[in-house]
C-alpha positions, 0 to 999 in steps of 0.5 A: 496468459489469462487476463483477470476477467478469465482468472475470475471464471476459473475459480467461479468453475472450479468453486462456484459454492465457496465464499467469496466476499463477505461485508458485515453481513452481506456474503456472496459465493463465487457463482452469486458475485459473478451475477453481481459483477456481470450485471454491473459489467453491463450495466457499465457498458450501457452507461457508455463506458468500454474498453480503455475508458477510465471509471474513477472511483472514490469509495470505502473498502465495500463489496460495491467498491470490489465488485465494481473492480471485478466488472472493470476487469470483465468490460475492459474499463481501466478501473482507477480508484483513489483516495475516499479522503481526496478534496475536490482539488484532488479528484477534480486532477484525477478526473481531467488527467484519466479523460475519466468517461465516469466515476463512482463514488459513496457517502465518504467522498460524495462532497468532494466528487459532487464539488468537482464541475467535470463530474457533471460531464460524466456518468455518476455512480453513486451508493447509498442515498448520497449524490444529485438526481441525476446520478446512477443507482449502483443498486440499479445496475445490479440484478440483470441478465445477458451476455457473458462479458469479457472483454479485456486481453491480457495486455490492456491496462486493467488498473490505474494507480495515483501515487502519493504524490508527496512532491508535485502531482499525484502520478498515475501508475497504468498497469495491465493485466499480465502484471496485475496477474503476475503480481497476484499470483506471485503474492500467492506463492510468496505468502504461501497462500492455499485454497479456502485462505481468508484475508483481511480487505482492510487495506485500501483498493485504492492502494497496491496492497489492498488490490493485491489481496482482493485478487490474490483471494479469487485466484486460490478460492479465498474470501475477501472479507472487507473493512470498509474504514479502518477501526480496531474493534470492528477490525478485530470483530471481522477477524473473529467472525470470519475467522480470517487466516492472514493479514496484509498490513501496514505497521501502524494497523499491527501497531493499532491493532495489538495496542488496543484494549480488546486485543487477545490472542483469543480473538486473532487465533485464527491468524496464521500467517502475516505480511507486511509492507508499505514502510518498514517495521520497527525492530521493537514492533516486529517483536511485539507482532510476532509474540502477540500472533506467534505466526508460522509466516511472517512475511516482509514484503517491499515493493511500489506501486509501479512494480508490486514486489521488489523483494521478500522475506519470509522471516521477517524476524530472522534479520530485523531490518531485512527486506530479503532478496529478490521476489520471484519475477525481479532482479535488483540493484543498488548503485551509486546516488545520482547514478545515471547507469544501471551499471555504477553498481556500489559493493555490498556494504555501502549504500546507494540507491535500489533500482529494480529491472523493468523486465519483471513480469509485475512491472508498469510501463511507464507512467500516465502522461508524465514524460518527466517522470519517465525520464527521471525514474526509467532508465536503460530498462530499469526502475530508479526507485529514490529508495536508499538501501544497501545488501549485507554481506549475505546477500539481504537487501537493507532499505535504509530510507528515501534518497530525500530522507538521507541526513547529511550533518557535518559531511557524515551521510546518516540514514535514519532508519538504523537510530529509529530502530535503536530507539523503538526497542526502549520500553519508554518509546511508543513511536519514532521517527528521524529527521534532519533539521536544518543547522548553520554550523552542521547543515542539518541535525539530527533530530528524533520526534519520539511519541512516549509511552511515558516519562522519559527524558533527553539524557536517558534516550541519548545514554540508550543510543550509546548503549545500542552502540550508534556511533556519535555522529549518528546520535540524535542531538535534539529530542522532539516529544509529540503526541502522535506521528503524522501518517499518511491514509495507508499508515505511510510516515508523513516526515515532510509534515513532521518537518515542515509542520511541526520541528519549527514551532518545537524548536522555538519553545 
């Protein structure tokens, strides 16, 4: 199998003279990027970084941040971005758990990199004027000559991911380059991707879906065309001027997108295909999306970090709240809550948790120095994901929520995905997030944090949800009215925010 450096060389052979990044007005084609990397590559290499070595990233979504992804794959360097928005706190963990042998960094995380004493220790990248005297140029690495690098094979680690890590510390998701090749050629076939595609490099290269559409792009001819800092306008001015072909989002960048005051179908008729992944779509989102794109694909993508896809859809909208069925390099599960089987396996209808089979070609291996985590998420060959879901009586997986996220209120287990999805499709309700609240009487309460649109009251939201159907015990006794919904840099829903920052001071007015 064909490790990512020699992926790379396949399309510089086969389309040296295609466009393969662009980034305002910085554009390369296949032949010119591969210089560009290959110099960086060796630039890395004299700087003392080699195989298995981690270079720390903290930047925005430009062709510096691409290209030195594409020269860690040729030199062997386990590329290892994260966050631009990560405090000093934060990139000083990074640093210390990779045994980082460099970092990398722009103007947007310069402060917190130049806080961090380890970073000292280690060469320093820096692009732009930002950094100490002592740092590295990234321009000084480009414009040399020598050898062809290539110096990974196909099962050492090509990346590392940091999860979220909403509870206790971020974990680090090593994954190889048979699986980040398996996950990009699968998110090729998936999206029905073609030669000469353009996609949106929006989404961070820090986060999976960012990744996925940077090397998805190189393997079929494509353009990547980066947004360094998600903003609507300059957005939707990418869009228009390269004429991108599909989008990979997550839904609060669709939301952002088509709610902004510039939006025409005019501007985003290029746009022939979407996908979306990273949480679930709201049903009245869904609607909006696809009668403002009108796509011929509409892709519903779930997956992690450890392994990219667990399942598809490939009309997201045929099924509102489906996530499909199994992708092509995966089987999943759901089975009991708190199961310590693969085997306790619940029937179709009822909810449980979705465990996926780590035999996938896409999957990791097991965390970075994290044996805890190991024991907790991997066991008998499979992946206990903490996603709550259930299969219809099709055979559709429904993702119903976090096992943390389930409301438990008067000994009646409630997800709150299916009341989000009523209440979304009210005209008044812009967005909605669920929670439990806790109760002396009920254990918790249902409580939904509705951003409006408008006016709308408590009683006409409750008759809406007994309209939609929801039984009683599922209708949200408080409404919380916010200004916005708290999300995470990659539009992940912050309910622990909600909870913890905001449900205490509401309720006391």
């Amino acid at each position: 199998m064909f490790d990512l450096g020699r992926s790379f060389l396949a399309t510089v052979e086969r389309r040296p003279h295609t466009i393969a990044i662009t980034d305002g007005d910085f554009r390369r084609t296949y032949a010119e990027w591969l210089d560009d990397i290959q110099s960086v590559a060796r630039g890395l290499e004299s700087l003392g970084l080699g195989r298995s070595d981690h270079l720390v990233v903290v930047m925005q979504n430009r062709w510096q941040m691409a290209t030195l992804h594409w020269a860690c794959q040729f030199a062997g360097v386990i590329v290892t971005p994260i966050n631009w928005r990560s405090t000093a706190r934060e990139v000083r963990y990074c640093l210390e758990n990779a045994d980082a042998c460099g970092v990398a960094f722009d103007g947007a995380g310069a402060d917190a990199v130049l806080a961090c004493r380890e970073a000292y220790a280690i060469p320093r990248i820096a692009v732009g004027e930002c950094g100490d005297d002592d740092k590295v140029a990234f321009d000084s690495l480009l414009g040399g000559h020598g050898e062809l690098l290539c110096r990974a094979a196909p099962e050492d680690i090509s990346l590392m991911l940091y999860t979220s890590g909403t509870s206790g510390k971020p974990k680090g998701v090593p994954r190889t380059h048979r699986a980040e090749r398996a996950a990009a050629v699968a998110h090729v076939a998936q999206n029905l991707y073609r030669h000469d595609e353009r996609t949106l490099g929006v989404m961070p290269l820090y986060h999976t879906m960012g990744v996925r559409s940077l090397l998805s792009m190189a393997l079929i001819d494509g353009r990547f065309v980066c947004v360094p800092k998600f903003d609507p306008e300059a957005t939707l001015e990418a869009i228009e001027r390269e004429q991108v072909t599909n989008l990979y989002l997550v839904p609060t960048l669709y939301h952002l997108l088509i709610k902004h005051p510039t939006f025409s179908a005019e501007r985003v008729a290029s746009v022939d295909k979407l996908g979306f992944a990273g949480a679930a779509m709201s049903v009245g989102l869904m609607a909006q999306v696809e009668d403002a794109f009108k796509p011929s694909l509409f892709v519903n993508h779930y997956g992690c970090s450890e392994i990219y896809t667990f399942t598809i859809d490939q009309q997201a909208s045929r099924k509102p709240g489906s996530s499909g069925r199994a992708s092509l390099n995966q089987r999943i599960r759901i089975v009991r809550v708190g199961a310590e089987s693969p085997d306790d396996i619940v029937p179709p209808g009822e909810e449980g948790e979705i465990i996926a089979d780590l035999a996938g070609d896409e999957a990791f291996y097991g965390y970075w120095r994290r044996p805890d985590a190991d024991r907790k998420a991997l066991r008998d060959g499979w992946y206990f994901t903490s996603d709550m879901g259930y299969f219809d009586a099709e055979g559709d997986l429904f993702v119903t929520g976090r096992v943390d996220d389930l409301i438990i209120t008067g000994g009646e287990n409630v997800s709150p995905a299916e009341i989000e999805n009523a209440l979304s499709l009210h005209p008044q309700v812009d967005e909605v997030v669920v929670a439990g609240l806790p109760d002396e009487q009920w254990g918790q309460v249902i409580a939904a944090f509705v951003k409006p649109r408008g006016n709308v009251s408590e009683e006409t939201l409750d008759q809406y949800c007994i309209d939609a159907g929801l039984a009683r015990f599922k209708r949200p006794r408080r409404y919380l009215f916010v200004d916005d919904i708290p999300k995470s840099a990659v539009g992940k829903v912050l309910r622990r925010v909600l909870l913890t920052d905001r449900a205490d001071s509401l309720a006391a007015k």
